[in-house]
N, C-alpha and C positions, 0 to 999 in steps of 0.2 A: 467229475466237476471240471470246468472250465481253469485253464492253467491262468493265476494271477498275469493282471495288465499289470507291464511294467512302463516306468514312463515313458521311454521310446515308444511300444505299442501306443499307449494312450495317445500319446502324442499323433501319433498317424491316423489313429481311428478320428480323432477332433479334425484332424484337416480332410480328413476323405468327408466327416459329414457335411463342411465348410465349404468342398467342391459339387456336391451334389454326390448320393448314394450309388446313383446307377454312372455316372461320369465319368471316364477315365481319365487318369493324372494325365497332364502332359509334360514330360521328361524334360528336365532341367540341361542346357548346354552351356558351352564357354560363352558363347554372344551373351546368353541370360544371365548370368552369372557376372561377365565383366560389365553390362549394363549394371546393373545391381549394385556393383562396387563404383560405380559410379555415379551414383544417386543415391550414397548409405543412410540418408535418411528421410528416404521413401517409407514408410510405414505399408502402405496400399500395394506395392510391388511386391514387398519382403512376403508378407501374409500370402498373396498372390501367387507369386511362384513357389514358393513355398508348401501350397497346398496342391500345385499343378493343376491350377488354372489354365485354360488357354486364354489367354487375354485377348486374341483377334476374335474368338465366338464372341467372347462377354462385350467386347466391345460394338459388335454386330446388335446383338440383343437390348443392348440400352441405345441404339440408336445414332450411334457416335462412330461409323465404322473406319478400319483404319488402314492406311495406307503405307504401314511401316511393312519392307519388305526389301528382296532384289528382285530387279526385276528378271525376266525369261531370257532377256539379250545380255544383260551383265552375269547371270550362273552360267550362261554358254560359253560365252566367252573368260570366264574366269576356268573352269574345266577346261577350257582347249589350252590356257597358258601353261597350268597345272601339270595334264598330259606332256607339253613341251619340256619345261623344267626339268619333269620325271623320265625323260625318254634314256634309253639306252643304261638302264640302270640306276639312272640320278647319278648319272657319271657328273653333269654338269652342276647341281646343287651341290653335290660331294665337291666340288671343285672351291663351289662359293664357298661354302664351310668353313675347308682348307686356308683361303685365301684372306677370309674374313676374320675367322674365329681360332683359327690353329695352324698359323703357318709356323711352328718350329717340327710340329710333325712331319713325319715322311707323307708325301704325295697319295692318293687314295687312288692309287693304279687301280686295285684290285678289291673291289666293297663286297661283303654278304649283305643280299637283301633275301634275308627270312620269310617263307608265308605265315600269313597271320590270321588264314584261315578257322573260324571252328564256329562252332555253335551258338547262336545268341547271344548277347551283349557280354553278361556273365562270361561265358566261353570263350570270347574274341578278348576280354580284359584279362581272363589267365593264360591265355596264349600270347599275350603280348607281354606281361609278366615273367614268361619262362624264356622267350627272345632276349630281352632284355639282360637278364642275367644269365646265360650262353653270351650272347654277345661282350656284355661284358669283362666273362672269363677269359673271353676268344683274342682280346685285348688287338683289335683292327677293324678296322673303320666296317662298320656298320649301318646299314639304313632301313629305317622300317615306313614303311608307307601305309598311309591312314593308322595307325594302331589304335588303341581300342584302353581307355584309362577310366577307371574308377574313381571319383572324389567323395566321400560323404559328406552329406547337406541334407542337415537335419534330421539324422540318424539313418536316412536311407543314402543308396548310392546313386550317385548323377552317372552316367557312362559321357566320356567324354571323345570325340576323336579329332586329334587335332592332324594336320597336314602331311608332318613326316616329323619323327626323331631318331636324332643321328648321334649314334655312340663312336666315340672317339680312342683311338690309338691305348689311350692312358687309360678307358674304361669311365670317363665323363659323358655325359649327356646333354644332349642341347635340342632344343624345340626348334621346330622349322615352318612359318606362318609364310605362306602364298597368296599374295593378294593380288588381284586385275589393277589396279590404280596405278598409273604410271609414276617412276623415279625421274622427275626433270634435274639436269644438271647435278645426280646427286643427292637430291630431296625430295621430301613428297609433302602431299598437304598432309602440316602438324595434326589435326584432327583425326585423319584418316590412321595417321601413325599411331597417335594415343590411342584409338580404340582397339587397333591391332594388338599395340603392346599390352593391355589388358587383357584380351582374349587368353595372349599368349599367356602372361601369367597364372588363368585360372589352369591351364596346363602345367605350369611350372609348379604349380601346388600339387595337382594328381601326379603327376611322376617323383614328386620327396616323399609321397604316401609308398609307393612304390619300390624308389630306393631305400627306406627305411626298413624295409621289411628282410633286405637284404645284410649278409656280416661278412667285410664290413662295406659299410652302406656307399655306394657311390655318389659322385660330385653332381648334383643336379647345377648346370650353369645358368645363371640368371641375366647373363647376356645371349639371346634369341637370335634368328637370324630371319629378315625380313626380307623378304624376295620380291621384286617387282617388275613389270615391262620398265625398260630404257627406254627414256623420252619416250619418243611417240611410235616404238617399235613393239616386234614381239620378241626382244630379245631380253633375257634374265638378265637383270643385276640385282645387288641384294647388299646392307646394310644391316651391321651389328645395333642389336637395340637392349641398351640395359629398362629389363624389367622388376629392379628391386621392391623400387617406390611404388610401384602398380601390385607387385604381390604382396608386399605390406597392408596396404589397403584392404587387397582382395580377401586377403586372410583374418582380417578385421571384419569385414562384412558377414565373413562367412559363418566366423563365433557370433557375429549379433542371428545370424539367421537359423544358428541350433537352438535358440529361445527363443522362437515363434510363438512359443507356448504361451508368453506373454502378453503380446500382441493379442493371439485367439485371448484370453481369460477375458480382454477389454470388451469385448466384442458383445452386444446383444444376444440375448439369447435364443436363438432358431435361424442366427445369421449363418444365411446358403447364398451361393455362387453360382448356382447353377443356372445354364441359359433361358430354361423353359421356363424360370417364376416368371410372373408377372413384372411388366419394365418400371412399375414403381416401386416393388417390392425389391428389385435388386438392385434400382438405384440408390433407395436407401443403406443396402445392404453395404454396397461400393461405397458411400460417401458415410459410412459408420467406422470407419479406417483412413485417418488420417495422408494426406498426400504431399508429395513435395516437388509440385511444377515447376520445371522452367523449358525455356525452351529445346534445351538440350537434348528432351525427353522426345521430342517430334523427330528424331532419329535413332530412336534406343527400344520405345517403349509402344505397343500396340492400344496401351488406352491413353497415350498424349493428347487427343484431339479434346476426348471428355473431359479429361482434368483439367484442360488448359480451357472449356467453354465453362467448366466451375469457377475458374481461378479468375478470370474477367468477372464474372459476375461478383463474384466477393472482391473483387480491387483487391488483391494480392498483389503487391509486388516482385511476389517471385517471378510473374508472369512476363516481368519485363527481362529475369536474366538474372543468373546467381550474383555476378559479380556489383551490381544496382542494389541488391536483395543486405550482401555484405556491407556496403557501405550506406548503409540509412541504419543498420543498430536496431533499438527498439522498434522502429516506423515499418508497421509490416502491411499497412493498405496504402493505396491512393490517396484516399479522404487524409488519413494521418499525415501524411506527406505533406499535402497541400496546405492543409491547415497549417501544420508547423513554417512552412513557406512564409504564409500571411500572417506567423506570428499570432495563431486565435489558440494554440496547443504548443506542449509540446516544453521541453527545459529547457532555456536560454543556453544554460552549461553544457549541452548535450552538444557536442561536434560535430552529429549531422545536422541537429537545427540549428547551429549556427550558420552551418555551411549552408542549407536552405535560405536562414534569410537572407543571408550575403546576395546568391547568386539570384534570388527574387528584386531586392536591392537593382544589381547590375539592369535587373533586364529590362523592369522602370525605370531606370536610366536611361537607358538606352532608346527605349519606345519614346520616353520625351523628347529627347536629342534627335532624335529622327523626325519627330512632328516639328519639330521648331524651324528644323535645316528645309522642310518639303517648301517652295512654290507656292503660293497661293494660286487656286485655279481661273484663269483668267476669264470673265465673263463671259457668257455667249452673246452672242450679237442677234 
């Protein structure tokens, strides 16, 4: 007899029917992961990735195709900075480290960088496992490049590989995220940071899995180190970035994403994901899973362009921008909007539609006061 489904199994056989039988997952990363926690209340994404989806076929297949990506001259050029950084040991990143995150330590003259060679994901995640604590024992500056991390997400495991982590003097750990985006003056663009510092986090979560396993378990630090060309050169500089409040988040998103199983129960029954149904059978499939657009997603998510030509169609508001979305309350379309505007909907009490008719108020005011001040247009001759 067949050995009992336990709910983990059930759970996976429900999302493998979900992606299609002959499908293969496609493997969860930090990108997917820190998007994720960035939109926690995507329903369509969570299920999505979740079930390893590739969301740039599906999004081919319904006709919506997408354009989220790097391109071939920004991966080149981010590997050649990468390469730079890394040269001579990661003598120079070890330096930024030092300088950044631990200057009461002695100076990183002299770093082991470990191979982290071995066998298949699995294999490169317990080889990077047993570095880790050697290094640790070893209690001096350490550096591992690319290593190779485990997260579980939704009872299976994500392999993660993030940049570099660097064990410190005292036997703490600190992630190290290399980005191509230049540091002007010191700073870079907010945006570019936050999503960085998210990545980093979904790392700072795989290596507490990591150190815990360990006794007694080491310091994961949750201030990162963000490395970028100065101004408009090729040369490193790098800033400390606290990732608390981003792995708070991340770690929030990620318990809502071990009860998928939820989400699936809501689901129709013969709902499949797979490329090759039929483009109405999967669009229903796609829009039988609630979404939560805004534009933020046209740089995160491979089916932004679809949901954002649903989300015009239905007058959603979200379409305009979380922060528009926040301040109207209950008013979640156009139409509602407007109405409450012109005072035909809507609760006098209610302080977006107060604030709506105010600012309707203003604006016929305004439109008068400007007909009234215009010139009369002088006759033609």
């Amino acid at each position: 007899m067949p050995p009992p489904r336990t709910r983990g199994t059930a759970l996976r056989h429900r999302l493998a029917e979900l992606r299609g039988p002959d499908v293969p997952a496609k493997a969860l990363d930090a990108r997917a992961l820190a998007a994720l926690a960035a939109n926690p209340g995507c329903k369509r994404r969570a299920i999505l990735d979740g079930a390893g989806v590739n969301k740039a076929v599906l999004a081919d297949a319904l006709g919506s195709p997408s354009a989220f990506g790097q391109s071939q001259f920004a991966f080149m050029r981010g590997n050649a900075f990468e390469a730079r950084v890394k040269a001579d040991g990661g003598a120079e990143l070890l330096r930024l480290v030092h300088e950044k995150l631990d200057a009461g330590a002695d100076p990183p003259t002299r770093a082991r960088v470990p191979k982290l060679d071995a066998i298949g994901p699995e294999g490169r995640a317990a080889r990077t496992a047993l570095a880790l604590r050697e290094a640790t024992e070893a209690a001096a500056w350490t550096l591992l490049d690319h290593p190779m991390l485990a997260l579980d997400v939704a009872g299976s495991p994500a392999f993660l590989e993030p940049d570099a982590v660097v064990v410190h003097p005292d036997g703490s750990w600190t992630v190290v995220e290399i980005k191509s985006f230049p540091m002007l003056d010191g700073s870079a663009d907010p945006a570019k940071v936050g999503a960085a510092a998210r990545q980093s986090a979904v790392y700072v979560l795989a290596l507490e899995e990591v150190a815990a396993k360990l006794d007694p378990a080491p310091r994961v630090r949750h201030r990162v180190l963000l490395v970028c060309p100065k101004d408009f050169s090729n040369l490193p500089t790098a800033s400390a970035v606290d990732v608390r409040k981003q792995r708070a988040v991340t770690g929030r998103q990620l318990a809502r994403l071990t009860r998928i199983e939820d989400i699936a129960d809501t689901l129709p029954e013969g709902t499949c994901f797979a490329p090759d149904r039929p483009t109405a059978e999967l669009t229903a499939a796609v829009e039988s899973v609630p979404a939560a657009y805004a534009p933020e997603c046209l740089a995160a998510c491979e089916l932004a362009f679809h949901c954002r030509d649903h989300s015009r169609a239905s007058g959603a508001v979200t379409s305009l921008g979380r922060s528009l979305r926040a301040e109207l309350g209950d008013l979640t379309t156009v139409d509602e909007v407007l109405a409450a505007a012109h005072g035909e909907a809507g609760d006098p009490d209610d302080p977006a539609v107060a604030a709506l008719r105010r600012a309707a108020e203003l604006r016929a005011e305004a439109l008068e006061s400007a007909a009234a001040s215009r010139p009369e247009e002088a006759p033609c001759l």
